[in-house]
N, C-alpha and C positions, 0 to 999 in steps of 0.2 A: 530141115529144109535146105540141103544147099544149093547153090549159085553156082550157073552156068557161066564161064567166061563172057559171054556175049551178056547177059542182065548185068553183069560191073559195067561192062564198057556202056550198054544202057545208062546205069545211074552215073556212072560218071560223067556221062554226054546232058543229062537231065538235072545234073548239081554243076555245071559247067568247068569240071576238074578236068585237068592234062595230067592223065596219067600212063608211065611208060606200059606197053605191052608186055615187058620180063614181068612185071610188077601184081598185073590178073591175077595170078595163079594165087598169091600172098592176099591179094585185097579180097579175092572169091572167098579163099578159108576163114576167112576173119569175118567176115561179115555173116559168112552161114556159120559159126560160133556163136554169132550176136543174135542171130535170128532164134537159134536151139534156144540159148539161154533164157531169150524174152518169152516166148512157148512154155520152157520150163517155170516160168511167174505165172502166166495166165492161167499153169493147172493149180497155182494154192487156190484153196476155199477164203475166202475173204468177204463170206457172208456175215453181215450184223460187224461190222470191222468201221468204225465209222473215223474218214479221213483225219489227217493231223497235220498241221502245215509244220509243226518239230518233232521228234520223235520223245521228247523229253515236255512234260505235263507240270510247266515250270513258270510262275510270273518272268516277264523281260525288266530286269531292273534298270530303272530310267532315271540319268542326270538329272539334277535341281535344273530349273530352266533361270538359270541367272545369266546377268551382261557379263563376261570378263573382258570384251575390249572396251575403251572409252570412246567417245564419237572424237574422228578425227577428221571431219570435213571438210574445216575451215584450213588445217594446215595441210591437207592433198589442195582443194583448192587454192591455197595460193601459190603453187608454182605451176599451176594449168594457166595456160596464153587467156583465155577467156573464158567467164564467168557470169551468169547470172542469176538471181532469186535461188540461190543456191544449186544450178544446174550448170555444166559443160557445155559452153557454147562452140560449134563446128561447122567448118562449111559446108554450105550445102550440097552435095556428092550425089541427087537424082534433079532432073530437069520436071 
């Protein structure tokens, strides 16, 4: 399926790209390559094919859910201006 000069400048007008005029000719080919190829997917048989979100049929092995930092609240807040009930206190910045 190739592309008309005039359907780039189309999509490009419609994806709101600047692109130079010398440039068409390059973006048309390319793009009617992309369109061949995805044509050429849509003929495999992919009947009884049931999706995979990996290609590899493999547990995800997953970290220990352990602490490694230690709670350091008390020493960030103490060089914050104001504090309290353990919260950042700030001026108030909407009316």
């Amino acid at each position: 399926m190739p592309l008309e000069p005039s359907q780039v400048r189309e999509i490009a007008h419609l994806a709101r790209l600047a692109i130079d005029g010398n440039d068409i000719p390059a973006y048309a080919e390319n793009l009617s390559r992309i369109l061949n190829f995805v044509e050429q997917l849509n003929l495999v048989a992919t009947d009884g094919v049931q999706p995979l979100a990996h290609p590899l049929d493999m547990p995800q092995r997953l970290r220990a859910d352990a602490i490694e930092e230690s709670d350091q609240r008390e020493l960030f807040q103490s060089i914050a201006p104001a504090t309290q009930d353990g919260l950042y206190l700030v001026p108030k910045v909407i009316e």
